[in-house]
N, CA and C atoms as an extended XYZ file, in Angstrom:
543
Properties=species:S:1:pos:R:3:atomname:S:1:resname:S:1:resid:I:1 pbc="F F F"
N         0.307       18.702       -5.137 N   UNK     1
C        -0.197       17.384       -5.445 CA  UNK     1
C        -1.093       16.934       -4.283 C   UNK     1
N        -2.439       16.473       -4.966 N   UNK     2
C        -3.143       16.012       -3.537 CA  UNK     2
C        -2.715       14.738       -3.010 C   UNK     2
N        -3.091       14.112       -1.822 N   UNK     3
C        -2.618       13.221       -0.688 CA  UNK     3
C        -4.108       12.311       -0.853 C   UNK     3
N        -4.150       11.111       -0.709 N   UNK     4
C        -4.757       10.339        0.190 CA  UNK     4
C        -4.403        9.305        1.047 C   UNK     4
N        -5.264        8.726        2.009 N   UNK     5
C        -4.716        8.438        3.352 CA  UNK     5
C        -4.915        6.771        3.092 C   UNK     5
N        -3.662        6.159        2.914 N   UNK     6
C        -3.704        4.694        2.744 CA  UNK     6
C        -3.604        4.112        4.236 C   UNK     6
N        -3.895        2.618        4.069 N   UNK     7
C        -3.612        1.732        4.894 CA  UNK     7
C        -2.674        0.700        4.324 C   UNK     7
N        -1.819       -0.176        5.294 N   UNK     8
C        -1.273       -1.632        4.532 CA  UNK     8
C        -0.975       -1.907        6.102 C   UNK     8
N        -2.000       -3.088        6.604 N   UNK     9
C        -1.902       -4.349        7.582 CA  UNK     9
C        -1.629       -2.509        8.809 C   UNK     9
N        -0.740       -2.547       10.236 N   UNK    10
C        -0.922       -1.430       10.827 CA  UNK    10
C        -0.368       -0.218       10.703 C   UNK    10
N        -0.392       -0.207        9.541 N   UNK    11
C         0.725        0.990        8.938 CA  UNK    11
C        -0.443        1.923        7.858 C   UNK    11
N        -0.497        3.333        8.580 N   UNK    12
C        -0.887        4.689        7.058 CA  UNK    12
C        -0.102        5.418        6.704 C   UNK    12
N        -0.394        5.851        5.719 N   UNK    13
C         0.748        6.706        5.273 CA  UNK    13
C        -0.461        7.315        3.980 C   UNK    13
N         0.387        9.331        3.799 N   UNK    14
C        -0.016        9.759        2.691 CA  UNK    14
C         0.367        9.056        1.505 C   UNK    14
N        -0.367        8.776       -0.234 N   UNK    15
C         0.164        9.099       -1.268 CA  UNK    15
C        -0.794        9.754       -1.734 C   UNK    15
N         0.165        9.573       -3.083 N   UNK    16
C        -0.299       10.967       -4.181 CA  UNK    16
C        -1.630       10.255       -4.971 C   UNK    16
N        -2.693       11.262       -4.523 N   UNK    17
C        -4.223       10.932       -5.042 CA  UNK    17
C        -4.298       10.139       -6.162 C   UNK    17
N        -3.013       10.951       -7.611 N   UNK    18
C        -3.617       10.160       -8.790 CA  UNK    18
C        -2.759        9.006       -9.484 C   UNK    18
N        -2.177        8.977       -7.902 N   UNK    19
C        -1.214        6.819       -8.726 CA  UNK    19
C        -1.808        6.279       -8.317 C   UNK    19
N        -2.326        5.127       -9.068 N   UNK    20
C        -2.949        4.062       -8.709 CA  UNK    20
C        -2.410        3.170       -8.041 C   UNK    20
N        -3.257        1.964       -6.834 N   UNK    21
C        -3.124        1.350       -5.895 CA  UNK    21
C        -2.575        0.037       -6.351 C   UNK    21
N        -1.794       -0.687       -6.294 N   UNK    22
C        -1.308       -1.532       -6.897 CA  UNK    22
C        -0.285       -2.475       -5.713 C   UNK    22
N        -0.607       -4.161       -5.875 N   UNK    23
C        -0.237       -4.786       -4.763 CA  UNK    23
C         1.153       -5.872       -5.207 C   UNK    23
N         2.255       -6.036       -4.510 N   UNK    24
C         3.087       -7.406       -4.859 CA  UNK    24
C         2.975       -8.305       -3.993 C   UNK    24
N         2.724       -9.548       -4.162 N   UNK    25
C         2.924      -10.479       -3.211 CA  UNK    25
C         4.121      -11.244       -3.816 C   UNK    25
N         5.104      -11.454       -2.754 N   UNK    26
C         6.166      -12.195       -2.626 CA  UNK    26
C         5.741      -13.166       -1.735 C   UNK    26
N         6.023      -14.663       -2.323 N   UNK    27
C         5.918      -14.927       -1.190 CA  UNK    27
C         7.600      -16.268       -1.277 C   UNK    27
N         8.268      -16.374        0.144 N   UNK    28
C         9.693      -16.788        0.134 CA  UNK    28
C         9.573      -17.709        0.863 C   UNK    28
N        10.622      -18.798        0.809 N   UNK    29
C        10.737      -20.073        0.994 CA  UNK    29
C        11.414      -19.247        2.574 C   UNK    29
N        11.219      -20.041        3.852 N   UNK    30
C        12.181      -19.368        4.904 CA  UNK    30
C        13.284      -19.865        4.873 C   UNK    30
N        13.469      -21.542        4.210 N   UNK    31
C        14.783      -22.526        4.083 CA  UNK    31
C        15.867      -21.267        3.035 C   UNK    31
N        15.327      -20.711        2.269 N   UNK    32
C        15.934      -20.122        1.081 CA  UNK    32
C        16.567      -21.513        0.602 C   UNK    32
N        15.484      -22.349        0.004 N   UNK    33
C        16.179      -23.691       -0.526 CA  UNK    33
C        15.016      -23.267       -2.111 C   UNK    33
N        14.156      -22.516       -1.891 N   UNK    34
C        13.547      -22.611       -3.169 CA  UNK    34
C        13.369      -21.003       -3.610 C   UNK    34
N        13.270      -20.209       -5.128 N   UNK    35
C        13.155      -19.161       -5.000 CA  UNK    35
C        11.910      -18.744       -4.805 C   UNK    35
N        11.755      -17.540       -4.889 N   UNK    36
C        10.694      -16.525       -4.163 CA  UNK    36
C         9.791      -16.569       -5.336 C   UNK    36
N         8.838      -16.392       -5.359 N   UNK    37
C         7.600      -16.412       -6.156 CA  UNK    37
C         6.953      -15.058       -5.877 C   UNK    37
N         6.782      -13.778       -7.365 N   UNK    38
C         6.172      -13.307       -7.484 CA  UNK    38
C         4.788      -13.180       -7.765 C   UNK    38
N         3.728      -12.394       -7.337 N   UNK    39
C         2.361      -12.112       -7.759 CA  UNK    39
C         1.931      -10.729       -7.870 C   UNK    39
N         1.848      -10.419       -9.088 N   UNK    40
C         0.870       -9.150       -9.442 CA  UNK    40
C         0.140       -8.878       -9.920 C   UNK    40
N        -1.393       -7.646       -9.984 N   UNK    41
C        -2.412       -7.773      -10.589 CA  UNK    41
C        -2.104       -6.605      -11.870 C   UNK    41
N        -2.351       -6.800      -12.802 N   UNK    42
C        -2.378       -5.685      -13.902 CA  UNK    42
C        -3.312       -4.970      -14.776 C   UNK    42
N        -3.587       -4.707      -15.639 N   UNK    43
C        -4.918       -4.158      -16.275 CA  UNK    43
C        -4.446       -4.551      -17.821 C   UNK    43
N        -5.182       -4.902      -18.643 N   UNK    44
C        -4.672       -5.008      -20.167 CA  UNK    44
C        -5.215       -3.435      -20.742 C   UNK    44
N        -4.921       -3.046      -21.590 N   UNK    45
C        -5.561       -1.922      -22.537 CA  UNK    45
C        -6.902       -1.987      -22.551 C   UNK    45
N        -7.539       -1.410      -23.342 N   UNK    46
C        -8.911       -1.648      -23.733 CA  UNK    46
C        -9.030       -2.360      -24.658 C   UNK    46
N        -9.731       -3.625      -25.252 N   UNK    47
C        -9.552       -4.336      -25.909 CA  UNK    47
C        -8.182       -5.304      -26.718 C   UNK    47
N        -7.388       -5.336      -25.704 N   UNK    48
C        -6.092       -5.729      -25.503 CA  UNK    48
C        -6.073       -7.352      -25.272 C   UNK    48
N        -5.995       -8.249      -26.520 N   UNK    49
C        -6.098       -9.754      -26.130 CA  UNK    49
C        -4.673       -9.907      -24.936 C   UNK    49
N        -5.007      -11.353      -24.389 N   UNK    50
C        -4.093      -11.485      -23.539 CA  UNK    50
C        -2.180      -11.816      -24.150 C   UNK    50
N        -2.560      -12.565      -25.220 N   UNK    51
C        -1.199      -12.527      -25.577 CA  UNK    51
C        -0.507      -11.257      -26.239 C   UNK    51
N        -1.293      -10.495      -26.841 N   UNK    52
C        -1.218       -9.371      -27.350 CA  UNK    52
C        -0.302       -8.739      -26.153 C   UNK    52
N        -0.906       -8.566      -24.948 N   UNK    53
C        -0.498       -7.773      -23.365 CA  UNK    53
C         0.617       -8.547      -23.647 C   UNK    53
N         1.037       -9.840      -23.131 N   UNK    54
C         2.563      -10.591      -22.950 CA  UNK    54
C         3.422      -10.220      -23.629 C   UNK    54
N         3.345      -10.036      -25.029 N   UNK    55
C         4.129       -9.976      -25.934 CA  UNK    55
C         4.300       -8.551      -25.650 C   UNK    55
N         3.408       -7.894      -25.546 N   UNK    56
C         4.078       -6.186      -24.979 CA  UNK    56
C         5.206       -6.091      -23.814 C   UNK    56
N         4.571       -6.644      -22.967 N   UNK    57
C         5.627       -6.988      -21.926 CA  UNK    57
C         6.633       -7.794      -21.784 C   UNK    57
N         7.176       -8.525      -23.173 N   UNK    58
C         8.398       -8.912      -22.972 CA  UNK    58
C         9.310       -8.248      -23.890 C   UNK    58
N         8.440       -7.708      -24.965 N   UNK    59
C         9.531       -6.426      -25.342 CA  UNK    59
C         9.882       -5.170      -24.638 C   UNK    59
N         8.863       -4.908      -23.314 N   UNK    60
C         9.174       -3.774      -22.440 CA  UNK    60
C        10.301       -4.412      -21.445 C   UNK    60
N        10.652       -5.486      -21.718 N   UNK    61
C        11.743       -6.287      -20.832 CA  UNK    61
C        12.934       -6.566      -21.166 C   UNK    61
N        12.855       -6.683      -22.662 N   UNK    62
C        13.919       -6.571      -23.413 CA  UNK    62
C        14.855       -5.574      -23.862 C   UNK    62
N        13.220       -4.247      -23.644 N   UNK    63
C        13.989       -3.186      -24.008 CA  UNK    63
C        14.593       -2.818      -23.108 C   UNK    63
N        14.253       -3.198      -21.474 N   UNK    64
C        14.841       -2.301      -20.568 CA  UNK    64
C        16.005       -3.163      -19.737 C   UNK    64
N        15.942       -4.468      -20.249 N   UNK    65
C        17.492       -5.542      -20.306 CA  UNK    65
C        17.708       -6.146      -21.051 C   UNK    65
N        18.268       -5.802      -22.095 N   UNK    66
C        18.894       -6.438      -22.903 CA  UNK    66
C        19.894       -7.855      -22.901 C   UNK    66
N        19.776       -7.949      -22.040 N   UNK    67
C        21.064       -9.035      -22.106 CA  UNK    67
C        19.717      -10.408      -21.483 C   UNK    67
N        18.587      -10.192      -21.393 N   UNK    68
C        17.544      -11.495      -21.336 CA  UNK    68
C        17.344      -12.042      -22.556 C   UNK    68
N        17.338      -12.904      -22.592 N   UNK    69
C        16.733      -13.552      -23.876 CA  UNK    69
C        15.131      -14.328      -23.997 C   UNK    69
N        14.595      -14.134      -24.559 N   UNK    70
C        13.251      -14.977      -24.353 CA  UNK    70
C        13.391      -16.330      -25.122 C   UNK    70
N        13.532      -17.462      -24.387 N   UNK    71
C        13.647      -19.071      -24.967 CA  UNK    71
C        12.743      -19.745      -24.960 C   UNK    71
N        11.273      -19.648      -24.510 N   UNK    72
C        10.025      -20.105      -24.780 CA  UNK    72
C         8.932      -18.862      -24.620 C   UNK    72
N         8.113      -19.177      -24.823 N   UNK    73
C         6.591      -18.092      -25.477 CA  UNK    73
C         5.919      -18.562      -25.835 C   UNK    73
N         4.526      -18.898      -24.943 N   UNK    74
C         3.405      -19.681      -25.793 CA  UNK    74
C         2.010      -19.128      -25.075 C   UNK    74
N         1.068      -19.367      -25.554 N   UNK    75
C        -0.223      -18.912      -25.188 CA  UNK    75
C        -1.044      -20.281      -24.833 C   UNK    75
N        -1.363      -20.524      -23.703 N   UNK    76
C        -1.647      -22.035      -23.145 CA  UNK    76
C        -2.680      -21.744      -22.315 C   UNK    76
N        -3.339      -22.534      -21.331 N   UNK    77
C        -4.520      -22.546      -19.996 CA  UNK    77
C        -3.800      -22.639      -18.579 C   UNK    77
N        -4.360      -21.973      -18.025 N   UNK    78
C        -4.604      -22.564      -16.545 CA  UNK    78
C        -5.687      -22.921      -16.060 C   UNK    78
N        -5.599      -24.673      -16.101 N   UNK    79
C        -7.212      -24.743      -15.645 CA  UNK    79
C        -8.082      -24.314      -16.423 C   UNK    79
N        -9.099      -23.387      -16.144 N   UNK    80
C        -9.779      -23.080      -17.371 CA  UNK    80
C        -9.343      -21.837      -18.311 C   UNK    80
N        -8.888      -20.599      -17.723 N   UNK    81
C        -8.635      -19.801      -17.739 CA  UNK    81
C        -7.277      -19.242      -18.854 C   UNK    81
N        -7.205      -18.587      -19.943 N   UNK    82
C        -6.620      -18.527      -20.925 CA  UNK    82
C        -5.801      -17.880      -19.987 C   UNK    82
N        -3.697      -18.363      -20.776 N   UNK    83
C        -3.044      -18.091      -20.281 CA  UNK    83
C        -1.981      -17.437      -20.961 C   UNK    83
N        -0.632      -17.016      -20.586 N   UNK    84
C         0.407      -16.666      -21.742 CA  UNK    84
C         1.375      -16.917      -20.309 C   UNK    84
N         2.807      -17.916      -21.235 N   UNK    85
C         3.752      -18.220      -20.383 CA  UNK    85
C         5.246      -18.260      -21.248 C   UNK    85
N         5.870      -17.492      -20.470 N   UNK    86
C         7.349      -17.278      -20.920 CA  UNK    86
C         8.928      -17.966      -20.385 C   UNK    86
N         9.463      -18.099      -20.818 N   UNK    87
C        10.979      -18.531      -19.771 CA  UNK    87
C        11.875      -17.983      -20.864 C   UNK    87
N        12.909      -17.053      -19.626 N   UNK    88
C        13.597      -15.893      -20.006 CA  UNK    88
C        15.201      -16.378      -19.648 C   UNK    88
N        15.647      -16.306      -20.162 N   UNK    89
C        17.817      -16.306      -19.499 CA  UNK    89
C        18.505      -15.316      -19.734 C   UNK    89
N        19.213      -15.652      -18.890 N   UNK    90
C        20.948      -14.519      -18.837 CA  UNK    90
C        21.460      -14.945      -18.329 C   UNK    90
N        22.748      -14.392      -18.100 N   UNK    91
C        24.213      -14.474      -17.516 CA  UNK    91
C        23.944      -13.421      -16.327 C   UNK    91
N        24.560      -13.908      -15.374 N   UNK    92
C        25.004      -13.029      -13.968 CA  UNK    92
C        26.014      -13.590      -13.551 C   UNK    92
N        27.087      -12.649      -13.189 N   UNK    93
C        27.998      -12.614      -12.429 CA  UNK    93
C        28.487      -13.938      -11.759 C   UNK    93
N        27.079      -14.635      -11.226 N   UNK    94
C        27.443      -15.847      -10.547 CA  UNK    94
C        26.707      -16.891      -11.443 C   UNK    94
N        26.400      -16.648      -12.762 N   UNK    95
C        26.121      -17.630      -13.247 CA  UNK    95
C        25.103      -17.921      -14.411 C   UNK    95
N        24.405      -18.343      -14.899 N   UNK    96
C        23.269      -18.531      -15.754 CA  UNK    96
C        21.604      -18.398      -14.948 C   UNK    96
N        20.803      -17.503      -15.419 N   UNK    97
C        20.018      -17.124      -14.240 CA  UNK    97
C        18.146      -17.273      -15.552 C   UNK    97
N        17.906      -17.892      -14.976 N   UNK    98
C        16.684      -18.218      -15.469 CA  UNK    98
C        15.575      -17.614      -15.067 C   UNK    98
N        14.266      -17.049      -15.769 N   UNK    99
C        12.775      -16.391      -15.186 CA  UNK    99
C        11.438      -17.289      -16.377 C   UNK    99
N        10.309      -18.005      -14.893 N   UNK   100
C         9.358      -18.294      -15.606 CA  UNK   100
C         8.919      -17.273      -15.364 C   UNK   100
N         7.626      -17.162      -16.337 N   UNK   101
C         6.468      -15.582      -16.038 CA  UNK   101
C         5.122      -16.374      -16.762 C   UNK   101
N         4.171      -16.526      -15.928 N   UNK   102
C         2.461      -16.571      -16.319 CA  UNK   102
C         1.919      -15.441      -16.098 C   UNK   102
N         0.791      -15.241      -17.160 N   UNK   103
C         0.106      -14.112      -17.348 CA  UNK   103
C        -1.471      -14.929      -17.378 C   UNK   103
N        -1.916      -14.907      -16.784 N   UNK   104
C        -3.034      -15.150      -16.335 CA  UNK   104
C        -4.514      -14.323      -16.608 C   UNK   104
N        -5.523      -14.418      -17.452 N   UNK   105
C        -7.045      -13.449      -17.868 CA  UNK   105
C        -7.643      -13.986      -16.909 C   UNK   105
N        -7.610      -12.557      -15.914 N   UNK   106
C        -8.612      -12.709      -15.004 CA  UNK   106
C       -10.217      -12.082      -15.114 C   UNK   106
N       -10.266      -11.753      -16.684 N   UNK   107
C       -11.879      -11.225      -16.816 CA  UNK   107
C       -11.416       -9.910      -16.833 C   UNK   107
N       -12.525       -9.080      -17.247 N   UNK   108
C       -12.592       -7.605      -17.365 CA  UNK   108
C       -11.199       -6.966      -17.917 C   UNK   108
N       -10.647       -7.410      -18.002 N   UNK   109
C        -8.847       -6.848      -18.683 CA  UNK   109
C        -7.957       -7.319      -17.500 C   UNK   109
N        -8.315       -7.953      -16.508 N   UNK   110
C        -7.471       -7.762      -15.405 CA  UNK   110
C        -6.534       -9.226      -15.907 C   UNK   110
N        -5.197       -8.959      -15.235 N   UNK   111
C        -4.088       -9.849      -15.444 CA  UNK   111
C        -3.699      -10.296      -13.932 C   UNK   111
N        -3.779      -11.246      -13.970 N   UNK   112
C        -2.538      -12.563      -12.785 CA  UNK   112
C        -1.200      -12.063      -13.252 C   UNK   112
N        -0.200      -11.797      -12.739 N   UNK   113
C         1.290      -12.004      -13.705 CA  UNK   113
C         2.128      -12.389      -12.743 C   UNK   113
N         2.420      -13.830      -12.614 N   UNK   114
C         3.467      -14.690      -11.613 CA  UNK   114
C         5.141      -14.735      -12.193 C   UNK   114
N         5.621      -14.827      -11.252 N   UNK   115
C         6.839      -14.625      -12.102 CA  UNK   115
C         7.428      -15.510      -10.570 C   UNK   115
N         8.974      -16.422      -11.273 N   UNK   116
C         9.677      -17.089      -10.265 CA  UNK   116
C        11.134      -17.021      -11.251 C   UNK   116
N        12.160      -16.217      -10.705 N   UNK   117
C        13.575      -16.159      -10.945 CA  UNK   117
C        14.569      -17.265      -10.517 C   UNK   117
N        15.061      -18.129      -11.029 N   UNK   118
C        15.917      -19.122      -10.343 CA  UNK   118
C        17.774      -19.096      -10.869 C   UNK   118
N        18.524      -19.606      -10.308 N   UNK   119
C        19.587      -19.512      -10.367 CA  UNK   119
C        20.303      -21.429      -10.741 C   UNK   119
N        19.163      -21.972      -10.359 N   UNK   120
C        18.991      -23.855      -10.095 CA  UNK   120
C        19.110      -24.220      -11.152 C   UNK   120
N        18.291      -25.219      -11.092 N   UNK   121
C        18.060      -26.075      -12.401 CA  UNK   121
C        16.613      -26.470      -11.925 C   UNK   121
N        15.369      -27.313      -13.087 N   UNK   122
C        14.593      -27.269      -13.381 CA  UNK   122
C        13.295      -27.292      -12.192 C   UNK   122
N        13.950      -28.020      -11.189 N   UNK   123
C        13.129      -28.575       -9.501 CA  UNK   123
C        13.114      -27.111       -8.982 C   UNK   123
N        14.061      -26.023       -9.016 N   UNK   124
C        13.588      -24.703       -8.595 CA  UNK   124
C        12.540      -24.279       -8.578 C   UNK   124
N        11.528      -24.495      -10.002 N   UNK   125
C        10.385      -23.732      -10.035 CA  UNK   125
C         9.205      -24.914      -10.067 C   UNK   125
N         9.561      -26.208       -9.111 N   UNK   126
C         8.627      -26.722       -8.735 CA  UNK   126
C         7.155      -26.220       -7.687 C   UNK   126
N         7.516      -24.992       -6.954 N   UNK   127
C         7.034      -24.913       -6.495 CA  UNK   127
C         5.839      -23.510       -6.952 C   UNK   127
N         6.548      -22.639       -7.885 N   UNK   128
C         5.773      -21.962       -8.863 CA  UNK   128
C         5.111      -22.598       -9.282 C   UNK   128
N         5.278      -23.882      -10.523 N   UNK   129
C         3.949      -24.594      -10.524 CA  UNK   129
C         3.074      -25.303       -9.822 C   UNK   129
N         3.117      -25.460       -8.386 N   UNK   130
C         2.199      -25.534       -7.660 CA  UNK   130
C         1.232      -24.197       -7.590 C   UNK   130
N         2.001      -23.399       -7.454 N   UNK   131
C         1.138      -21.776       -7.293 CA  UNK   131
C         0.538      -21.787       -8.863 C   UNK   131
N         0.951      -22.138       -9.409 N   UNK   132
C         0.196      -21.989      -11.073 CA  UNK   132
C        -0.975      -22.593      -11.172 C   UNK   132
N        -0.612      -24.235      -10.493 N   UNK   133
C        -1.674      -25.514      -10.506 CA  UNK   133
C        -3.004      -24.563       -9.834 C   UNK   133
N        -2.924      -23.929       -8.854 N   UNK   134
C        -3.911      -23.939       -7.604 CA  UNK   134
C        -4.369      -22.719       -8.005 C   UNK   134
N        -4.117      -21.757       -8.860 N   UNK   135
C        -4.964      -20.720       -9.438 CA  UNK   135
C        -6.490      -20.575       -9.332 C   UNK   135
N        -7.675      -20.390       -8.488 N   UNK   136
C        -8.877      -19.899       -8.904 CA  UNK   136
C        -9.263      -18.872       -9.098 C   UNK   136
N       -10.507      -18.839       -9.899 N   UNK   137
C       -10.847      -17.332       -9.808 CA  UNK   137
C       -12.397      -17.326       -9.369 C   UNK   137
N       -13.016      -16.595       -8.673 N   UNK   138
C       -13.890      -16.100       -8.460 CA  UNK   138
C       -14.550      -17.085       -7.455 C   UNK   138
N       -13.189      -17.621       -6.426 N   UNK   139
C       -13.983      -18.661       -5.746 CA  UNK   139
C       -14.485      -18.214       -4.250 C   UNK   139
N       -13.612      -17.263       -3.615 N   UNK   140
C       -13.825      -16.265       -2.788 CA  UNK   140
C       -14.538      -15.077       -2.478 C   UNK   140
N       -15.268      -14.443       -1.851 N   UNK   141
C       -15.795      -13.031       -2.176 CA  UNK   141
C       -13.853      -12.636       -1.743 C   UNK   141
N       -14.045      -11.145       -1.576 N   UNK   142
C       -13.029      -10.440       -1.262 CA  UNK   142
C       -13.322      -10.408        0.283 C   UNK   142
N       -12.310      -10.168        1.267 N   UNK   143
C       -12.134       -9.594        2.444 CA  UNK   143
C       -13.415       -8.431        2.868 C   UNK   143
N       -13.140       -7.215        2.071 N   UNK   144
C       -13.932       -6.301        2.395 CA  UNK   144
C       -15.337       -6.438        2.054 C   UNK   144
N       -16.082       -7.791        1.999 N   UNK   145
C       -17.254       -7.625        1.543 CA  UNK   145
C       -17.794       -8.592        2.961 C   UNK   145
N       -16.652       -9.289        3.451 N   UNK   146
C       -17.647       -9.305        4.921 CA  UNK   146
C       -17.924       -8.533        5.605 C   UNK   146
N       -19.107       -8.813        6.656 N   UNK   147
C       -19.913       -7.557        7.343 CA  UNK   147
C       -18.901       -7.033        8.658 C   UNK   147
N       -18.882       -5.880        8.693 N   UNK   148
C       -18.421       -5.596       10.042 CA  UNK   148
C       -19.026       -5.822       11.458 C   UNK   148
N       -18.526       -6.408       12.499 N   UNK   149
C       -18.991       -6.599       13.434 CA  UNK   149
C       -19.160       -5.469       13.931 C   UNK   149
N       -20.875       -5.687       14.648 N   UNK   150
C       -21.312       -4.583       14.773 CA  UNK   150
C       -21.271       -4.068       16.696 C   UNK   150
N       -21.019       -2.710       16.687 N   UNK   151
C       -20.474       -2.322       17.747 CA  UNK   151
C       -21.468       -2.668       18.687 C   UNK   151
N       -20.340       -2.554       20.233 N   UNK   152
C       -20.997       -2.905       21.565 CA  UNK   152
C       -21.919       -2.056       21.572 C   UNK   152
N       -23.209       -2.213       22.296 N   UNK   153
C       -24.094       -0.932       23.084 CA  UNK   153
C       -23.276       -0.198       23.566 C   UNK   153
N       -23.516        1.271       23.803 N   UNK   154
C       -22.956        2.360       25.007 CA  UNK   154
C       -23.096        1.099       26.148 C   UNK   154
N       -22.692        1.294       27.010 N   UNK   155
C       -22.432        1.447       28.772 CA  UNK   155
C       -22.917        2.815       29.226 C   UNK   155
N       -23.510        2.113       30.295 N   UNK   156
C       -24.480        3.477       30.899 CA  UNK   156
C       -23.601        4.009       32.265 C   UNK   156
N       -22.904        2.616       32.327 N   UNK   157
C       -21.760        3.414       33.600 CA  UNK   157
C       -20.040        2.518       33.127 C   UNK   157
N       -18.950        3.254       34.111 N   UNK   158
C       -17.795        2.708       33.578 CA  UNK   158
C       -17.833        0.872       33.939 C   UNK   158
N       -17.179        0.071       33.072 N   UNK   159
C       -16.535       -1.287       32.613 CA  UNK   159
C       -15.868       -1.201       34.657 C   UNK   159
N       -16.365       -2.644       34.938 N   UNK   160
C       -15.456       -3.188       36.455 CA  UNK   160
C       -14.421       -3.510       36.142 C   UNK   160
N       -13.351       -2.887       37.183 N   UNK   161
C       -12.017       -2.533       37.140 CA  UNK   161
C       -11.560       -4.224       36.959 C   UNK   161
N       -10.998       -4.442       36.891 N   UNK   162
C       -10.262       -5.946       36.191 CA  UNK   162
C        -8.557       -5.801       36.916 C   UNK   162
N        -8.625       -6.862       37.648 N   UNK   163
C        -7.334       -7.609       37.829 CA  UNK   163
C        -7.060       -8.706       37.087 C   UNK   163
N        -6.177       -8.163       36.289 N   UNK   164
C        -5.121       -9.402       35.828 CA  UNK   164
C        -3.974      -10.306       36.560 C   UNK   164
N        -3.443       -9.785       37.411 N   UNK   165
C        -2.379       -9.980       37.840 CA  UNK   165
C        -2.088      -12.079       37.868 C   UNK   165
N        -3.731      -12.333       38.456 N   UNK   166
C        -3.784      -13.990       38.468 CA  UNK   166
C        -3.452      -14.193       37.330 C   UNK   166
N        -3.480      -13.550       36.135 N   UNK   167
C        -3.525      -14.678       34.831 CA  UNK   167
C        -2.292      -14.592       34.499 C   UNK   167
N        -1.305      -13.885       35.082 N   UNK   168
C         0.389      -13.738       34.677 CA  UNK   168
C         0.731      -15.469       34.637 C   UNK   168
N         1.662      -15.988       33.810 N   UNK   169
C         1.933      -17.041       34.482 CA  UNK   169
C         1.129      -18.226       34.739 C   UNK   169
N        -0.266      -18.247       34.266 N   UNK   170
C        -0.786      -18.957       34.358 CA  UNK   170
C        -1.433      -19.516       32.955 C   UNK   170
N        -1.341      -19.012       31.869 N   UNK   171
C        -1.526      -20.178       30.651 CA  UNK   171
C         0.274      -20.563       30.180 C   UNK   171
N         0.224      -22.071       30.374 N   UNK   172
C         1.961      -22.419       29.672 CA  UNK   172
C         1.765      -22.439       28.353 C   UNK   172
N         2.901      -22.112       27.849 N   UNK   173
C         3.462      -21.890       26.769 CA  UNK   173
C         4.187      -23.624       25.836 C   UNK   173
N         3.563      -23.741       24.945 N   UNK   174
C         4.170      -24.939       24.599 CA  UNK   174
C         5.609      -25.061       24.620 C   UNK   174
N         6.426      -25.830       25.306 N   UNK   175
C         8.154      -26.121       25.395 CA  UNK   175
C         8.302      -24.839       26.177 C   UNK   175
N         8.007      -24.259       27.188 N   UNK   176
C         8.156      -23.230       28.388 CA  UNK   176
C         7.823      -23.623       29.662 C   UNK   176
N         8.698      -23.616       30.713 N   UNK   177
C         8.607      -24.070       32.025 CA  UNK   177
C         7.786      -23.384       32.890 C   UNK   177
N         7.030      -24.132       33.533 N   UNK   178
C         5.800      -23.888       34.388 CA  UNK   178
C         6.623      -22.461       35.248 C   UNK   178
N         6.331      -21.343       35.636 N   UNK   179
C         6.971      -20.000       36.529 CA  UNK   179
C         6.186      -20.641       38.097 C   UNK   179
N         7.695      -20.263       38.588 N   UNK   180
C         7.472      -20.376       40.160 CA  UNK   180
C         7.353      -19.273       40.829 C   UNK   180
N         6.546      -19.136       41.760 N   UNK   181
C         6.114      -17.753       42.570 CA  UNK   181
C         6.948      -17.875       43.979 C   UNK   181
């Protein structure tokens, strides 16, 4: 199987050439007073309407847990942007466990798909719909389309040797006591 050479933030690593690249953003409350909010990007079929995609994917959810139930399903907006939104239940161990899920048309077949699991009651996924509210699309370029800063000239002889030693100790630290020599 061939290899290619990824990156993620300072970390590479081999994978396998022909799986595709695919990202989750979690992002978590640090209080753990609210739940975690999923984000993923997806692809629809080829000519695959958007609710058409949802409805695939909540029978691929059903089929593979049965014990969810789907208690709402509707095809609605975000903002401008055609949407499909679900809320799912079950039983766990510790209790009655609830999932919203937006599916989001981001153009070309591509899918938004947010998802927030709660264990609460309804103020849990207040903060998913903030992440729902604030949805744009195409308001950013991407990261990789700014220019790279472009490299120093050569040096025609070596960089002057540099003492640091003065600057030890000498920028304070907010709520850190001035160091005595």
């Amino acid at each position: 199987m061939a290899h290619r050479r990824e990156e993620f933030g300072p970390f590479t690593f081999e994978a396998p050439a022909e799986w595709s690249r695919r990202m989750v953003l979690v992002y978590s409350d640090p209080s753990k007073s609210a739940s975690p909010i999923v984000l993923t990007r997806d692809q629809r079929l080829a000519g695959e309407a958007l609710p058409t995609y949802a409805w695939r994917r909540l029978f691929e959810i059903a089929r593979d847990t049965p014990d969810r139930r789907v208690v709402d399903a509707r095809a609605t907006r975000l903002g401008e942007q055609p949407a499909f939104r679900a809320t799912l239940h079950w039983m766990t161990p510790s209790g009655p466990a609830r999932e919203a899920i937006a599916w989001v048309d981001g153009g070309d077949g591509a899918v938004l798909v947010a998802s927030c699991t709660s264990m609460e009651e309804d103020d849990a996924f207040q903060p998913f719909e903030q992440v729902l509210a604030g949805i744009r699309f195409g308001a950013s370029p991407p990261i990789s389309s700014v220019p790279p800063t472009p490299p120093a000239p050569p040096r025609s002889s070596p960089p002057p040797a540099f003492d640091n030693s003065a600057l030890y100790g000498s920028v304070p630290m907010p709520g850190a006591r001035p160091m005595r020599r």
